[in-house]
C-alpha angles and dihedrals in degrees: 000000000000120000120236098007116037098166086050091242104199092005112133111268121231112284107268110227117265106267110245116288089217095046114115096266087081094049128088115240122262090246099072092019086071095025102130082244098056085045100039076050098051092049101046084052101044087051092042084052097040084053089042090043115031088066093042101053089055084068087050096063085059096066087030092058098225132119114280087248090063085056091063087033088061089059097049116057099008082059103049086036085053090043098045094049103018130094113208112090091209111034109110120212123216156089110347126199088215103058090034094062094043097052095040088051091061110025083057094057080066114033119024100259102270105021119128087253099043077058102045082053102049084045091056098041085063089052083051093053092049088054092050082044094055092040088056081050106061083041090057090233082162091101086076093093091054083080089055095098112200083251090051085050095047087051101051105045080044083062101031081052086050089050100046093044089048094057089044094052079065103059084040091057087045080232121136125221119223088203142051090209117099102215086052083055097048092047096051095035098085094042083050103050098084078065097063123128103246101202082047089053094046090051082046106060090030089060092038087059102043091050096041086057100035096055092046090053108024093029090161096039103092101234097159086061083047097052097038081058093055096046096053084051096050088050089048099046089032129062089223093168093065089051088058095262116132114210122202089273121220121337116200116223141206138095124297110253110222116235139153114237121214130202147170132300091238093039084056085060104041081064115047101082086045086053088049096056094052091046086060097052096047093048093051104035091043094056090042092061094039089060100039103053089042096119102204136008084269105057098052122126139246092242083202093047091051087042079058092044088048089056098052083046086056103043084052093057105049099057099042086059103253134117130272108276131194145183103307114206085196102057094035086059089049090049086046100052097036074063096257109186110185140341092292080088085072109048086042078060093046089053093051092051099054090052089053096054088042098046123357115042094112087067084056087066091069102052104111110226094228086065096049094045088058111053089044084056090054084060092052095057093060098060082064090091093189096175091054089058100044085050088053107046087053096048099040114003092188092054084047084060092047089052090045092043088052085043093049092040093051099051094035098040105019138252111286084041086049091055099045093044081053091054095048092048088045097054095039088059099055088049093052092055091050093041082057100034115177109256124191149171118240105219111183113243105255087219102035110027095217113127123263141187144243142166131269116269148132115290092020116152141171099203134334103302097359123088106192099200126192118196105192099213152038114298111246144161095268097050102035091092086056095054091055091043095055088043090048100050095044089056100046101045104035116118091240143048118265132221103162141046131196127189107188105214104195086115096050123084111152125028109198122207103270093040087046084053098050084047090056095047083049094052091051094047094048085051102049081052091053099249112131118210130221129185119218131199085008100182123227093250098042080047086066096047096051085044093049086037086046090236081134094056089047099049097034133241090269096053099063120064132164098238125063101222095049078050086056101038091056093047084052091060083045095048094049096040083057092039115027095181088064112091111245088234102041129170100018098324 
């Protein structure tokens, strides 16, 4: 029983749960989903990323270790599979760098890269993915992302863009890179550079440019189809391969065929650690992206269901043939910015290419690399959101150094390293905030009345014999010596003696063992000195922690109330019963 509010009358009540991501509050209406814009819109840009990607994938298969076909096998199933069962209406499913380097390092270690063992195990190890995945997603793992602070986000597509551009600069430059890793990139590049292809230089920076200006002036026109057209044309009318310039080379065509692939017992568990570190990647880079490219409140995803979405994407995947595939920042910035809409982009990029694998492969033989490196280096630039880190470093200069340490993380380590490096600064931070709470003291204004703050030091007090103490966080084990050290410091230097003692709890919300401990010992130490202690807006769920704890029992049932004033007013009575000469309404009462 509570005095004076027993109901708990203006107490917070318990936290609701978070509506559904997928609901239909995150979904646009039918009306503008099927308006002719948003679908003029869906297909232009599922035509403008099938031309990007489809490319593009074809160089994946190289790190990945699989024949060029799998690359187009991992954007026709696993998109329609992502579109039909996952949330997000941006995020772009497909063949990832990341993951790509991770599993062929260490499938090779196993099966020679391109063997038909080296492919029934990359092919299991995606099952095995979309198994880790369901199983995240019965767990709900899906709250990861909600460590993924918006600094943390702006960090880390500023470092996968420099990734991405870094490894383009490369097939611009018609230069190889003996590493994946992009240190190793950055270190060689500049040796590297007087052995440039010229002619692939020149086409580089032409197509750059003209997509740089042409998406500043003409954003809704599709000039990277455009330019992946051209480029095909300029391979087929020009021997460009007597002029130095490498194409994509042949692509084989043809439908997946969906089997199941079996392997060994040893070669299971060999994986299984190779399949979790991809799991995590794909987890934590695919609702990052997600995030950071959900336009508005409305449009953000349900990170479980994606996880579920990502699963189906997997398992696809890995029957049809292909590689495991994730959330691409890359190619959800290029979806994004072709004016991509909802998920209807993908599976206009899934038809496409099915009809590529059905009917024009052969056209994909003439497109020159140097063209389709840079348009995919355009793309990068833009994750490089400038103006975001500039905003932030003016706002909050510490948060600047977490999104340049994820940048920096990111391109130096990797990506998987990068994000895991992010979580651990992001929580540390928060730990750190609530390690170092602010603490103050409420002084009623002299003129007012109403209650102010101030902070913490020797010789505060509220009025004469009452100290009214805010602590501004959960109580823990980290921050609870803190609690006892601010408490013991008001009540042995104020100027006057103190009988009572208010903490005002609206900040506190969950009291661990040891902090519950060190409360208790406060407590103790406050009564054998004849103060007596009051807690003030103690919220239902911080209620149950001091009654399990037995604060209660130690302070006593009249000594803890859900309002402030009523706090205060009974610290007052205390304050003149101890004190006669002390007015009952003191300081503006």
């Amino acid at each position: 029983m509570l005095h004076p509010a027993p109901k708990w009358q203006g107490a917070i009540p318990p936290p609701a749960h978070r509506q559904n991501s997928g609901g239909c509050a995150n979904r646009v209406s039918d009306s503008q989903l099927w308006s002719p814009t948003s679908v003029r819109r869906d297909i232009l840009a599922g035509l403008s990323l099938a031309a990007m990607n489809i490319p593009r994938v074809l160089g994946y298969t190289r790190i990945a270790g699989m024949p060029a076909v799998t690359g187009l096998y991992t954007v026709l199933l696993p998109l329609v599979a992502f579109a039909c069962v996952g949330s997000s209406r941006h995020l772009v499913v497909g063949a990832d760098s990341a993951t790509a380097a991770i599993f062929s390092s260490a499938i090779s270690q196993m099966a020679p890269e391109g063997s038909p063992h080296y492919i029934t195990l990359v092919c299991a190890m995606t099952l095995l993915n979309a198994g880790f995945l369901l199983t995240a997603r019965l767990f709900r793992l899906g709250f990861l992302a909600d460590f993924l602070s918006r600094t943390v986000l702006v960090g880390f597509l500023a470092g996968a863009g420099v990734q991405v551009g870094l490894t383009m600069v490369y097939d611009m430059a018609g230069l190889h890179p003996d590493s994946h890793n992009p240190a190793y990139q950055i270190a060689a590049l500049i040796p590297m550079l007087p052995h440039a292809h010229g002619l692939e230089c020149l086409l580089s920076a032409v197509v750059c440019a003209v997509l740089l200006v042409g998406q500043a002036l003409w954003p809704h026109i599709p000039i990277t189809l455009a330019i992946i057209i051209m480029g095909m044309g300029l391979g087929w009318v020009l021997p460009l391969s007597h002029l130095g310039i490498p194409t994509l080379g042949q692509v084989s065509g043809g439908l997946p065929t969906l089997t199941l692939p079996w392997i060994s017992w040893n070669d299971l568990v060999a994986l299984l650690p190779v399949s979790a570190s991809c799991v995590f990647v794909i987890i934590t880079q695919s609702a990052a992206t997600a995030r950071a490219f959900a336009d508005t409140p409305r449009s953000a995803a349900d990170e479980n269901r994606d996880i579920l979405g990502l699963c189906a994407a997997n398992a696809a995947a890995g029957l049809s043939g292909a590689f495991t595939v994730n959330g691409s920042p890359a190619l959800t910035a290029m979806a994004v910015r072709s004016g991509a809409t909802s998920q209807r982009a993908q599976l206009v990029h899934a038809a496409v290419t099915l009809c590529v694998l059905l009917f024009l492969s052969m056209p994909l033989h003439y497109l020159p690399r140097c063209i389709l490196a840079a348009v995919v280096f355009c793309v990068a630039v833009g994750m490089v959101d400038v103006a975001a880190l500039r905003a932030i470093r003016k706002e909050s200069p510490g948060e600047f150094w977490l999104a340049l340490t994820t940048a920096v993380s990111v391109v130096g380590i990797g990506v998987e390293q990068g994000i895991f490096i992010a979580l651990a600064l992001s929580l540390f931070r928060h730990v750190h905030h609530s390690y170092r709470p602010h603490t103050m003291v409420l002084r009623p204004d002299a003129a007012s009345g109403a209650l102010e703050t101030e902070p913490v030091h020797p010789g505060a007090q509220t009025e004469p014999g009452i100290i009214l103490y805010r602590f501004s966080a959960d109580l823990f084990y980290a921050n609870c010596a803190l609690f006892a050290r601010d408490i013991t410091l008001l009540t042995t230097t104020a100027p006057s003696p103190v009988h009572c003692v208010v903490v005002d709890c609206s900040a506190i919300t969950d009291i661990d063992y040891s902090a519950a401990s060190t409360v208790r010992a406060v407590i103790s130490t406050l009564h054998e000195a004849g103060i007596q202690v009051f807690f003030g807006r103690v919220a239902p769920y911080a209620l149950a922690d001091m009654e399990r704890h037995g604060i209660v029992n130690a302070v006593g049932q009249n000594a803890i109330f859900s309002q402030l004033h009523t706090a205060l007013e009974a610290a007052r009575k205390a304050n003149h019963d101890a004190d006669p000469a002390i007015p009952l309404a003191s300081a503006g009462s």
